[in-house]
The first five atom37 places (N, CA, C, CB, O) and aatype in JSON, in Angstrom:
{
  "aatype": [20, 20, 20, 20, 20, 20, 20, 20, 20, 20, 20, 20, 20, 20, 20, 20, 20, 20, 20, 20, 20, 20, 20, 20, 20, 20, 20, 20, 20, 20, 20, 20, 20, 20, 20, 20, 20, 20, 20, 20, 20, 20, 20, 20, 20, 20, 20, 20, 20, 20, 20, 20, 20, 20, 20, 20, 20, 20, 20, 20, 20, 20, 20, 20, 20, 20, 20, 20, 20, 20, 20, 20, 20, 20, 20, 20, 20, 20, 20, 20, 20, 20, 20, 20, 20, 20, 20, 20, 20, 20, 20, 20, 20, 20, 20, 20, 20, 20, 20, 20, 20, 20, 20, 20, 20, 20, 20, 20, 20, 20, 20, 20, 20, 20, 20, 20, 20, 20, 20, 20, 20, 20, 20, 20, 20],
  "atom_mask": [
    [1, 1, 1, 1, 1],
    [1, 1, 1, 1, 1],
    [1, 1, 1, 1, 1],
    [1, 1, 1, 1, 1],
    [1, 1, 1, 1, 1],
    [1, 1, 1, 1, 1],
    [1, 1, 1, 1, 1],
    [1, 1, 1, 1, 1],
    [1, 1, 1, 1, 1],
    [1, 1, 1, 1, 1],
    [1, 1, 1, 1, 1],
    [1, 1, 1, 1, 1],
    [1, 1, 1, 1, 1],
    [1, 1, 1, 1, 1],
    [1, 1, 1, 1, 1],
    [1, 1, 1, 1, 1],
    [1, 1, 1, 1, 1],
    [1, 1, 1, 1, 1],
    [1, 1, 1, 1, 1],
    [1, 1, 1, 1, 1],
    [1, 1, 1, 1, 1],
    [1, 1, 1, 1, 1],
    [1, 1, 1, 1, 1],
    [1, 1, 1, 1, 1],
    [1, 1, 1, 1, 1],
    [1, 1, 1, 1, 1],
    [1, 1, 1, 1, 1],
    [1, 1, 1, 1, 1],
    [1, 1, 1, 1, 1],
    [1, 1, 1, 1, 1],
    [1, 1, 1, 1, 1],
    [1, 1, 1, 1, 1],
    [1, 1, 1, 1, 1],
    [1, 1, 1, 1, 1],
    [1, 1, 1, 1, 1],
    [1, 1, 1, 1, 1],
    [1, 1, 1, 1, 1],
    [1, 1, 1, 1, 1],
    [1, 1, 1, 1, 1],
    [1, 1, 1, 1, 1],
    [1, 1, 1, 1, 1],
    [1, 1, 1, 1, 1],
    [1, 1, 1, 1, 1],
    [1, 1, 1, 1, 1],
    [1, 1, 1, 1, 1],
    [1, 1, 1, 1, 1],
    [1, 1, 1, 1, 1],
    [1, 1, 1, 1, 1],
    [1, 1, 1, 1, 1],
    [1, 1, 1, 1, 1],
    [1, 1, 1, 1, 1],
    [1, 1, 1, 1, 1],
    [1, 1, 1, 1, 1],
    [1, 1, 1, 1, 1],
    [1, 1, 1, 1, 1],
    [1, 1, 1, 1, 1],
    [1, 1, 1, 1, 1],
    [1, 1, 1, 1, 1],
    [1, 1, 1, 1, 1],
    [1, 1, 1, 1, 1],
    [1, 1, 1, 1, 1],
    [1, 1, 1, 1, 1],
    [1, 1, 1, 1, 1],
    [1, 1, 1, 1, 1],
    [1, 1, 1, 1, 1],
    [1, 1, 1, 1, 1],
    [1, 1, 1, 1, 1],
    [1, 1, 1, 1, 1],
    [1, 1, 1, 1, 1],
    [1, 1, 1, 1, 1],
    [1, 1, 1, 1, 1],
    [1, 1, 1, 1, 1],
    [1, 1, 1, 1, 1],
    [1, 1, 1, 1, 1],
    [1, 1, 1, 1, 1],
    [1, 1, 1, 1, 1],
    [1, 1, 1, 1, 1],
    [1, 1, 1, 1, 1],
    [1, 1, 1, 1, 1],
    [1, 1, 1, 1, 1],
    [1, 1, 1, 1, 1],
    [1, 1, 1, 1, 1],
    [1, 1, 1, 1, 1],
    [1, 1, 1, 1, 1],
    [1, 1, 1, 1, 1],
    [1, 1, 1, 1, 1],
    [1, 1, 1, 1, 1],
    [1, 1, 1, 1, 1],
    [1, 1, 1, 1, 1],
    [1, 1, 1, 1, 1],
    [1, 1, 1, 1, 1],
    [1, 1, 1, 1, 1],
    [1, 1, 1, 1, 1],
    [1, 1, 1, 1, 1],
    [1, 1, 1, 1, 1],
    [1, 1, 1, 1, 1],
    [1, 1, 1, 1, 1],
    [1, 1, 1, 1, 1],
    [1, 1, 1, 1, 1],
    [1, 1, 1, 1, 1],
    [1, 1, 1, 1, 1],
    [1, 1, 1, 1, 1],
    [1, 1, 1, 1, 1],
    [1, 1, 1, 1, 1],
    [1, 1, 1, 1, 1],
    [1, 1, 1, 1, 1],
    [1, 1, 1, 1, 1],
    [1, 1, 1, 1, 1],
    [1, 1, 1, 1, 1],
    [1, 1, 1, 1, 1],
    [1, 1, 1, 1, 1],
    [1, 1, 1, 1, 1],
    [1, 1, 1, 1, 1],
    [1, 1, 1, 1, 1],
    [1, 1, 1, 1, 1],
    [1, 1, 1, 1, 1],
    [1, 1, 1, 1, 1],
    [1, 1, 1, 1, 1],
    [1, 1, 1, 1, 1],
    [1, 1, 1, 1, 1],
    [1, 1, 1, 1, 1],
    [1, 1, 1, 1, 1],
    [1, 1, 1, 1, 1],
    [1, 1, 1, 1, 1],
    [1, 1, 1, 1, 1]
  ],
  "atom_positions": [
    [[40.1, -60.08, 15.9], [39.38, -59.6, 17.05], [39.37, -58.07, 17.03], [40.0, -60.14, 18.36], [40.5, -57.6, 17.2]],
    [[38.38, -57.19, 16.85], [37.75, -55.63, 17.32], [38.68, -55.58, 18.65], [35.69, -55.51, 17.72], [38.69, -56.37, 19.6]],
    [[39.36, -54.57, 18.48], [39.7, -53.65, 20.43], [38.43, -53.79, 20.23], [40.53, -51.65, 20.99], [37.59, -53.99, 19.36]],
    [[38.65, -53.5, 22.05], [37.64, -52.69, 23.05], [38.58, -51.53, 23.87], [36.85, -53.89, 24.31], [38.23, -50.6, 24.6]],
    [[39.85, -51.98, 23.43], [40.77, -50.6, 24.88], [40.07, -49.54, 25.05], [42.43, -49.71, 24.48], [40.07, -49.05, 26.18]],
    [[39.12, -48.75, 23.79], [38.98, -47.19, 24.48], [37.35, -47.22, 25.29], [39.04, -45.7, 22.95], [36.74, -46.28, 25.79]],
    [[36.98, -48.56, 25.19], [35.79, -48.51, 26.26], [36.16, -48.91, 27.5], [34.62, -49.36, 25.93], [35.79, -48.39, 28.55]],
    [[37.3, -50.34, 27.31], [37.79, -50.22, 28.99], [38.56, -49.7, 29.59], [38.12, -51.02, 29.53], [38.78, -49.9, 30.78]],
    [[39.35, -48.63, 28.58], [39.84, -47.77, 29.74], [39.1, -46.52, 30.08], [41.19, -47.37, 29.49], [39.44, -45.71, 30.94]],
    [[38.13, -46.46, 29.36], [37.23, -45.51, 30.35], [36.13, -46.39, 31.24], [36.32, -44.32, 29.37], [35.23, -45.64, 31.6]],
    [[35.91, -47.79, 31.7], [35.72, -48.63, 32.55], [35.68, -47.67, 33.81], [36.74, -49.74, 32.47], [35.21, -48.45, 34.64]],
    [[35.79, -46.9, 34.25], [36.14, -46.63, 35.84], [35.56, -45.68, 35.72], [37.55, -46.47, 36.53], [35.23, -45.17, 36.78]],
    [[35.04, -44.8, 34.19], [33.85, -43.6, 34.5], [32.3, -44.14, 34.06], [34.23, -42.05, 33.46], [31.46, -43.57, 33.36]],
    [[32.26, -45.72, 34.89], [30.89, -46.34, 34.42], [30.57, -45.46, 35.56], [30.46, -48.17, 34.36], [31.29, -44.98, 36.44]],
    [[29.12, -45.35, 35.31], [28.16, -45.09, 36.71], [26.55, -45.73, 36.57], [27.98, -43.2, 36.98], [26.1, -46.04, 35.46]],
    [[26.02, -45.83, 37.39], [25.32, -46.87, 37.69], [23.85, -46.46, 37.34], [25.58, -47.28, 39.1], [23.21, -45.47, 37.68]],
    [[23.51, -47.53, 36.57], [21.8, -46.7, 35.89], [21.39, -47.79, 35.72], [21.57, -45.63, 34.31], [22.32, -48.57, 35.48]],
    [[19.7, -48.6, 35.72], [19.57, -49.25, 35.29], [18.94, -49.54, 33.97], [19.39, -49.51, 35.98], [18.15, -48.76, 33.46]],
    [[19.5, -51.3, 33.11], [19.07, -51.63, 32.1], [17.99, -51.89, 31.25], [19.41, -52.11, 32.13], [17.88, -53.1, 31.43]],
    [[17.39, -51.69, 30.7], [16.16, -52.02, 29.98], [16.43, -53.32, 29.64], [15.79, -51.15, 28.76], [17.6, -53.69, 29.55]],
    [[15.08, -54.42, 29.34], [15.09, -55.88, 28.83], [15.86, -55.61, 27.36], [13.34, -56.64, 28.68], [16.15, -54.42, 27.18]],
    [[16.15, -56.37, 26.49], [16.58, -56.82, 25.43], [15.88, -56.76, 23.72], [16.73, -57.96, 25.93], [16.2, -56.41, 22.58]],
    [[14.67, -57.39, 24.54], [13.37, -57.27, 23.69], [14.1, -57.47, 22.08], [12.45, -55.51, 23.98], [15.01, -58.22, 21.72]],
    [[12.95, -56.02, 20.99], [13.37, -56.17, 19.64], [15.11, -55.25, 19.37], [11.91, -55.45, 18.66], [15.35, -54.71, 18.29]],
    [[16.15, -55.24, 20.58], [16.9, -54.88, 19.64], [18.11, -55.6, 18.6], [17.3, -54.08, 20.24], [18.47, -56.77, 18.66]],
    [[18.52, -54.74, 17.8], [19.37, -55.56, 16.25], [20.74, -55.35, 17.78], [19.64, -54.15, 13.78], [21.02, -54.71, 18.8]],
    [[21.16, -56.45, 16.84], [22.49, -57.51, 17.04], [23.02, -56.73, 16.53], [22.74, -58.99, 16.49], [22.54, -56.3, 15.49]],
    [[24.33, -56.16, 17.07], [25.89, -54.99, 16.37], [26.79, -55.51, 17.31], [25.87, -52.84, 16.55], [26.69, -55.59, 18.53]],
    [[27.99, -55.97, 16.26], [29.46, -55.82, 17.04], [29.74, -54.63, 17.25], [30.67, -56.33, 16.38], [30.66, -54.65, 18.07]],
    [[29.29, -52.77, 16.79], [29.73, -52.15, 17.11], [28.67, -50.94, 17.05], [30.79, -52.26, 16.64], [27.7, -51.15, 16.32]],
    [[28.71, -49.72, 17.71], [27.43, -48.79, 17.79], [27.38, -47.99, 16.36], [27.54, -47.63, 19.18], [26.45, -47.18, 16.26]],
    [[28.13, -48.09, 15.42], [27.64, -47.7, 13.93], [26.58, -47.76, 13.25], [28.13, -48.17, 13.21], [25.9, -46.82, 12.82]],
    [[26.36, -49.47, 13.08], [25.19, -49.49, 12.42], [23.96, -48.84, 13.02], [24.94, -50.74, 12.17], [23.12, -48.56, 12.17]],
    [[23.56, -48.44, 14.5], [23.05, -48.02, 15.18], [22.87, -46.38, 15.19], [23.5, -48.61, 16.0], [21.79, -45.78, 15.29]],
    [[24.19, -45.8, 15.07], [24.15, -44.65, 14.37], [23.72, -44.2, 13.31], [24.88, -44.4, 14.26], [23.11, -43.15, 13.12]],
    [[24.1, -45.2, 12.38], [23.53, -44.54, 11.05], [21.92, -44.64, 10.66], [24.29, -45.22, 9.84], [21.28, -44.03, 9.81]],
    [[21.47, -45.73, 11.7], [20.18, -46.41, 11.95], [19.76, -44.69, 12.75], [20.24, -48.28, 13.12], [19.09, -43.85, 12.15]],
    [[19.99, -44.61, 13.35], [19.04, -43.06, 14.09], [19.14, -42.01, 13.43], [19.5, -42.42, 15.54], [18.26, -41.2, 13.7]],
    [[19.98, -41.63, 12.53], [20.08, -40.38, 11.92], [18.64, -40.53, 10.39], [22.09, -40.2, 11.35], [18.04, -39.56, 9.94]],
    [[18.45, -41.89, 9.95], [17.39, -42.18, 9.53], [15.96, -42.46, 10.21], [17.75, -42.96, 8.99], [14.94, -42.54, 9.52]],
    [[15.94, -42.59, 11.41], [14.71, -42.77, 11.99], [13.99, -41.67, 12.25], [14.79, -43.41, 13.05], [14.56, -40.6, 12.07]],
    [[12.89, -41.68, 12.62], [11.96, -40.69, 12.46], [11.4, -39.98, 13.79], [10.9, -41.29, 11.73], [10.68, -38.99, 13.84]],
    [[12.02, -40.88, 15.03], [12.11, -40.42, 16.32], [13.51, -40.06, 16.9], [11.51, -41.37, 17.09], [13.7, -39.65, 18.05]],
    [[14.76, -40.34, 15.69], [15.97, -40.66, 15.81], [16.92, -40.8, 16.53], [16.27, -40.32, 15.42], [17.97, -40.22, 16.8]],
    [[16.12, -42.07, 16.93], [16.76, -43.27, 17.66], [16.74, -44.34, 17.15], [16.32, -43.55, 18.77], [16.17, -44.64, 16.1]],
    [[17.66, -45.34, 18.22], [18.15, -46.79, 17.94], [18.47, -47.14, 19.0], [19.22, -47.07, 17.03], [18.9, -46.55, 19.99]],
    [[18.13, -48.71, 18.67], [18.64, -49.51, 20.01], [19.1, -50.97, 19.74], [17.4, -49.61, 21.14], [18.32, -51.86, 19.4]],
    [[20.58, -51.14, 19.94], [20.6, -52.26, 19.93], [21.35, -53.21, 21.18], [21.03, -52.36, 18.78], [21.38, -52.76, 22.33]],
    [[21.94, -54.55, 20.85], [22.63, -54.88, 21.88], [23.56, -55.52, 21.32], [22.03, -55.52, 22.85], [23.28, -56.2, 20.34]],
    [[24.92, -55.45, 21.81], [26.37, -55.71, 21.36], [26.58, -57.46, 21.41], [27.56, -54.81, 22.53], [25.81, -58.11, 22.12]],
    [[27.37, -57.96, 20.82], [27.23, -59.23, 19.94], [29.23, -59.14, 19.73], [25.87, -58.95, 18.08], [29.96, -58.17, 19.52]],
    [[29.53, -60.47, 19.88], [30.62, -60.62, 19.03], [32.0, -60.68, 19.98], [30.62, -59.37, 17.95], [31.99, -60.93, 21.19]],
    [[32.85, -60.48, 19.4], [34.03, -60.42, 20.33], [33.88, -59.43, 21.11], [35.3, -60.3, 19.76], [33.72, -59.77, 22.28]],
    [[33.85, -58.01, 20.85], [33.78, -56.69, 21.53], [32.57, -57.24, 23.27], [32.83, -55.24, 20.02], [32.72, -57.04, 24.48]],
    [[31.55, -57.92, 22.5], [31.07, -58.3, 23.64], [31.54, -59.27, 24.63], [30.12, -58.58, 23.38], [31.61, -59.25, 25.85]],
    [[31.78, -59.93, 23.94], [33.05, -61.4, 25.15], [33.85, -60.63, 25.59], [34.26, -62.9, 24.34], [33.81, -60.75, 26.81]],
    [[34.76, -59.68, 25.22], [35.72, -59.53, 26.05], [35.39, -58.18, 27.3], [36.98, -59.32, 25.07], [36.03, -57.62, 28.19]],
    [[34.02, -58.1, 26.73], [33.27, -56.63, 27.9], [33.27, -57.74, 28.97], [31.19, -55.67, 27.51], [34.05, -57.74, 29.92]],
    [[32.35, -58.65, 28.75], [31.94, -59.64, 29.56], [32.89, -60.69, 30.67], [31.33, -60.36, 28.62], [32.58, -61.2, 31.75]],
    [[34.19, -60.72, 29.84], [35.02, -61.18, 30.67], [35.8, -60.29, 31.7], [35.77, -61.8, 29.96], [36.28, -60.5, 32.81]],
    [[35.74, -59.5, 31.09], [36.59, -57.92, 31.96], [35.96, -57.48, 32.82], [36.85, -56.52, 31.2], [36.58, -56.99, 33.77]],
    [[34.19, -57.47, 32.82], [33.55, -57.27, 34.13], [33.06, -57.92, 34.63], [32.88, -56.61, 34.31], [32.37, -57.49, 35.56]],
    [[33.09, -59.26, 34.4], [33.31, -60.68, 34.93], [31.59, -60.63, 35.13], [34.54, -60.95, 36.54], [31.23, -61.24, 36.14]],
    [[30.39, -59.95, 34.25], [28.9, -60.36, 33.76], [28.64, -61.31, 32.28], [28.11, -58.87, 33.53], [29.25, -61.14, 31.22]],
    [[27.6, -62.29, 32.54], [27.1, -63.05, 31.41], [26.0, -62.08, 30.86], [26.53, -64.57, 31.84], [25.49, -62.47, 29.81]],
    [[25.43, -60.64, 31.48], [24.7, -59.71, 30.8], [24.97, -59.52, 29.57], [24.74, -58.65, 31.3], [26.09, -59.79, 29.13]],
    [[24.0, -59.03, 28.8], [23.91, -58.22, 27.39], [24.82, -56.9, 27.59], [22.19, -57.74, 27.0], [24.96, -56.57, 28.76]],
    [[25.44, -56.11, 26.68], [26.06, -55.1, 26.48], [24.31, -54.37, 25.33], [27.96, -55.55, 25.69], [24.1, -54.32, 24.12]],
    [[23.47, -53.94, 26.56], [22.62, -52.88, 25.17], [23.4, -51.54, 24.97], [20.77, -52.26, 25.63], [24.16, -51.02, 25.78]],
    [[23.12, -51.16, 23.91], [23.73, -50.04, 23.38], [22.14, -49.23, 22.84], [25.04, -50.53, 22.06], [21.23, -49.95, 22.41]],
    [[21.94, -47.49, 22.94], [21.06, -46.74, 22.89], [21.84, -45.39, 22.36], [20.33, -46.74, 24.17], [22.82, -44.87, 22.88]],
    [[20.9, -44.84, 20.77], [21.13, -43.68, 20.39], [20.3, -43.16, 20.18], [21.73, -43.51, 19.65], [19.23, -43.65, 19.81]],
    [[20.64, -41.56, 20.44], [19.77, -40.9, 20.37], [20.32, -39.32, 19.92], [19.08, -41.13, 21.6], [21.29, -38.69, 20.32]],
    [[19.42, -39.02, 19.07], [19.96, -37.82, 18.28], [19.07, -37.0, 19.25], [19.7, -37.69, 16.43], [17.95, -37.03, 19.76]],
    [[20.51, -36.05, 19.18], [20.41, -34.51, 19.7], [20.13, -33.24, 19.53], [21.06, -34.23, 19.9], [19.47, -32.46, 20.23]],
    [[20.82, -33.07, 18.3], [20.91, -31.87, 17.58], [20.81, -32.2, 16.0], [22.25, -31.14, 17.97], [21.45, -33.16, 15.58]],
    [[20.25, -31.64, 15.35], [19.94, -31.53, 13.41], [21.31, -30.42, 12.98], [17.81, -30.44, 12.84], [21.42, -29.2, 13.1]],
    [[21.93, -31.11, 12.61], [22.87, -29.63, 11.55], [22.17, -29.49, 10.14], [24.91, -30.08, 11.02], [21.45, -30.24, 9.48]],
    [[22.71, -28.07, 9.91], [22.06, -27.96, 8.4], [23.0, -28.72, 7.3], [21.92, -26.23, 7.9], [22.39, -28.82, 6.24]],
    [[24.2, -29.24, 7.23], [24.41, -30.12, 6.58], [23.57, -31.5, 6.32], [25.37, -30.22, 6.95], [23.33, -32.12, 7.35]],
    [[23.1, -32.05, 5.15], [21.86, -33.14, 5.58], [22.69, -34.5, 5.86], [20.54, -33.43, 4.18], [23.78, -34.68, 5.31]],
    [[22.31, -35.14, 6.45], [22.59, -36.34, 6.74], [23.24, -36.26, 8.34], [23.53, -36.91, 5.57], [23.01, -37.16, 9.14]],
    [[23.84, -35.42, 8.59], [24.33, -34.77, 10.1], [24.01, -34.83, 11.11], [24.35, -33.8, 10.31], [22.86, -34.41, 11.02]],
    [[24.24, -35.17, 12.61], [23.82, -34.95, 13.62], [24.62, -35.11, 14.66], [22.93, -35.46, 13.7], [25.77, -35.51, 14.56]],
    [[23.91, -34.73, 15.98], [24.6, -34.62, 16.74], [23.97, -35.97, 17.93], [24.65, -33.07, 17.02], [22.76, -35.81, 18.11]],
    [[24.48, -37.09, 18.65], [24.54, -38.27, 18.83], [24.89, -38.32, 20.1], [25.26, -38.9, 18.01], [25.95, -37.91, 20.57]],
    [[23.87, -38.91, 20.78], [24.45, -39.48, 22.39], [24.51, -41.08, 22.26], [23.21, -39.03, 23.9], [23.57, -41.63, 21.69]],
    [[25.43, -41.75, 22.71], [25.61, -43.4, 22.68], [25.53, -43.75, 23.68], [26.71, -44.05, 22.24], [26.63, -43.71, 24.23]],
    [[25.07, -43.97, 24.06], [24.86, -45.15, 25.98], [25.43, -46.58, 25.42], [22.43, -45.61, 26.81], [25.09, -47.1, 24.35]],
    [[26.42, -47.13, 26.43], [26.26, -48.46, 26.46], [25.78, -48.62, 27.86], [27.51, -49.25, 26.08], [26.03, -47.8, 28.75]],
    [[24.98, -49.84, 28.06], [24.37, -50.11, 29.69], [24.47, -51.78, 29.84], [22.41, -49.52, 29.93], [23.87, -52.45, 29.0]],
    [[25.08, -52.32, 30.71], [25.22, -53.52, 30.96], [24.81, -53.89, 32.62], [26.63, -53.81, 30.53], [25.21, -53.12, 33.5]],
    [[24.13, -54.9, 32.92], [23.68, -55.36, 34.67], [24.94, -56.09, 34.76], [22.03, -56.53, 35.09], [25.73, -56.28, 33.84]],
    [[25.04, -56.6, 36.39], [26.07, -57.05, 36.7], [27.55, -56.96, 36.71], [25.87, -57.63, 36.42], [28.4, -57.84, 36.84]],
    [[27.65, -55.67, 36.53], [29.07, -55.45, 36.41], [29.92, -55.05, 37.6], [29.23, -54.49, 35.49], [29.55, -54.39, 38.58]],
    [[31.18, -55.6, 37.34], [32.04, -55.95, 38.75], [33.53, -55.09, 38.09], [32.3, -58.18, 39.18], [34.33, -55.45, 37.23]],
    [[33.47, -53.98, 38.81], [34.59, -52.83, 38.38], [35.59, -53.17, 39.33], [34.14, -51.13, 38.51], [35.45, -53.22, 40.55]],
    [[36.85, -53.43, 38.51], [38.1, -53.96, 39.21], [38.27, -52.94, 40.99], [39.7, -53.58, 37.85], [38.03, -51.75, 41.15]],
    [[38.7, -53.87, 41.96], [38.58, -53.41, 43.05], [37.43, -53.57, 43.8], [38.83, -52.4, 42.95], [37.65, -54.09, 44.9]],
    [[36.17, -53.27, 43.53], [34.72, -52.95, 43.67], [34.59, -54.5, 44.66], [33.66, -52.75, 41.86], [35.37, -55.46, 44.67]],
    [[33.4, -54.32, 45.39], [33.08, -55.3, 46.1], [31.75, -56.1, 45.58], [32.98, -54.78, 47.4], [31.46, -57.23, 45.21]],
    [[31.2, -55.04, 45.74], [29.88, -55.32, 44.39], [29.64, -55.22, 42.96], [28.95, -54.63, 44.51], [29.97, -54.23, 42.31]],
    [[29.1, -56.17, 42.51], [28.63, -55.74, 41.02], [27.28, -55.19, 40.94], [28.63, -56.95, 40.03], [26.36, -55.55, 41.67]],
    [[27.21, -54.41, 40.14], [25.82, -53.62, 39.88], [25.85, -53.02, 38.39], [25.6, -52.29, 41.04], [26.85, -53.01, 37.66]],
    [[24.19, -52.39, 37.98], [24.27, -51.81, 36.63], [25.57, -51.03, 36.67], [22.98, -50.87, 36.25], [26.34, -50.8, 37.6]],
    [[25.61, -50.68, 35.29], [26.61, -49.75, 34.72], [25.75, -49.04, 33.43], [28.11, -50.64, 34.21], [24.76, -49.37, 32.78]],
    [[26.59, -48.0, 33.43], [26.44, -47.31, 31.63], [27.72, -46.13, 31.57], [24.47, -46.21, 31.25], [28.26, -45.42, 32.42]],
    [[27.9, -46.33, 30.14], [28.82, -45.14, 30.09], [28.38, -44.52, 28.45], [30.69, -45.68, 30.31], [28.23, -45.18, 27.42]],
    [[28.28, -43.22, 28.63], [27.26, -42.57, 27.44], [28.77, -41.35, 27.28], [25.09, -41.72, 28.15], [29.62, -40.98, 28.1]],
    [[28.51, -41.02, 25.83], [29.11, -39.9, 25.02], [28.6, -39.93, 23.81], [30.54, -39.91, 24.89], [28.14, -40.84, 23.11]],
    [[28.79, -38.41, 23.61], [28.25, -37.71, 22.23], [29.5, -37.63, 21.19], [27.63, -36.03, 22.55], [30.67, -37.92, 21.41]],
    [[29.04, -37.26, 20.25], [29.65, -37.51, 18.63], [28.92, -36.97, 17.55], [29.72, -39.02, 18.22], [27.86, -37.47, 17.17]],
    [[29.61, -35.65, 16.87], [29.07, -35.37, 15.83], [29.87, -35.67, 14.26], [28.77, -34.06, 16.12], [30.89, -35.4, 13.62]],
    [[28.28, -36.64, 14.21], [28.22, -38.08, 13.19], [27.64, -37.59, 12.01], [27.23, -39.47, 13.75], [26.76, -36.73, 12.06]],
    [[28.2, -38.22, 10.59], [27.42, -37.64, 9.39], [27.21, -39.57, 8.91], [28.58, -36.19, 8.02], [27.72, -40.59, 9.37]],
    [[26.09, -39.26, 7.66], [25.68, -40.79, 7.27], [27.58, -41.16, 6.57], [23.87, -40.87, 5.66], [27.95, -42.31, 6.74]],
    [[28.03, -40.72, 6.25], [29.46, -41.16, 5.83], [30.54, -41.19, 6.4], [29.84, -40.64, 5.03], [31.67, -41.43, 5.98]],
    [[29.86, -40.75, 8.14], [31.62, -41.46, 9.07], [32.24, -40.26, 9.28], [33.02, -42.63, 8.0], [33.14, -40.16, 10.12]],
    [[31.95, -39.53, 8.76], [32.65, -37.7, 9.09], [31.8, -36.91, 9.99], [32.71, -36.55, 7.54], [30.58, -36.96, 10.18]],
    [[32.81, -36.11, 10.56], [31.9, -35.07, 11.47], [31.07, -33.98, 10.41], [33.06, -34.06, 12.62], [31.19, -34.07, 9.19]],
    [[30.49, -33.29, 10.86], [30.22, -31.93, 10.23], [30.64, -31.52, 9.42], [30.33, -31.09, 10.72], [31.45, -32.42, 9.19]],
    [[30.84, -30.69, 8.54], [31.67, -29.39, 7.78], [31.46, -28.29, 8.73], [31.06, -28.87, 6.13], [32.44, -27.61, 9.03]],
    [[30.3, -28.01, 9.26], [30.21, -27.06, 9.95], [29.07, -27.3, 11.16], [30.01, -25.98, 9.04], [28.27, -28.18, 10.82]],
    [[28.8, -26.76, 12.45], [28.16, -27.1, 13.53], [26.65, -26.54, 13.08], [28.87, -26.49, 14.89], [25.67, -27.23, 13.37]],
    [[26.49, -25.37, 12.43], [25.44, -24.64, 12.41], [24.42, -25.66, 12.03], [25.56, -23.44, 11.55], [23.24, -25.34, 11.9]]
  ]
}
């Protein structure tokens, strides 16, 4: 079984946005392939929706049968090639944040500077 600890313990800095349908996106247990998928695209982006254990146990923890979509989107070009700079959204409906009375959308987004081989940068420029 994939953790999930460092997405649910930042669980409590979801904030509330809503989800897009499902439609054509690829199936990922994790937002990588998705990454490396936008740094090749030509609008460079990606979109997919989470699959797998990582997703069961989102799903049980915020007690939604929703999709976990996941959305990237490049930011910044470094002059190193293959490089960039990466915002990740995950966005899920129905989510019920421990305590909370209601469930409602969620998302929780952060950046990452990503190279096609899993390394940051050599350099920012």
């Amino acid at each position: 079984m994939k953790p999930v600890s460092p997405l649910l313990g930042l669980g409590l800095l979801l904030a509330a946005s809503p989800a897009p349908a499902t439609g054509s996106r690829l199936a990922v247990e994790d937002a990588r392939p998705l990454m490396l998928r936008a740094l090749d695209a030509a609008d460079g982006r990606a979109q997919g929706v989470l699959v797998g254990d990582s997703a069961r146990s989102l799903a049980q923890h915020f007690q939604t049968s929703a999709p976990v979509l996941v959305d990237v989107v490049t930011l910044r070009h470094f002059s190193q090639p293959g490089c960039r700079r990466l915002q990740v959204t995950f966005r899920q409906e129905g989510v019920r944040l421990p305590g909370a009375d209601l469930a409602g959308p969620r998302s929780l987004a952060f950046c990452i500077n990503f190279c096609r081989d899993g390394q940051p940068p050599r350099s920012l420029e």
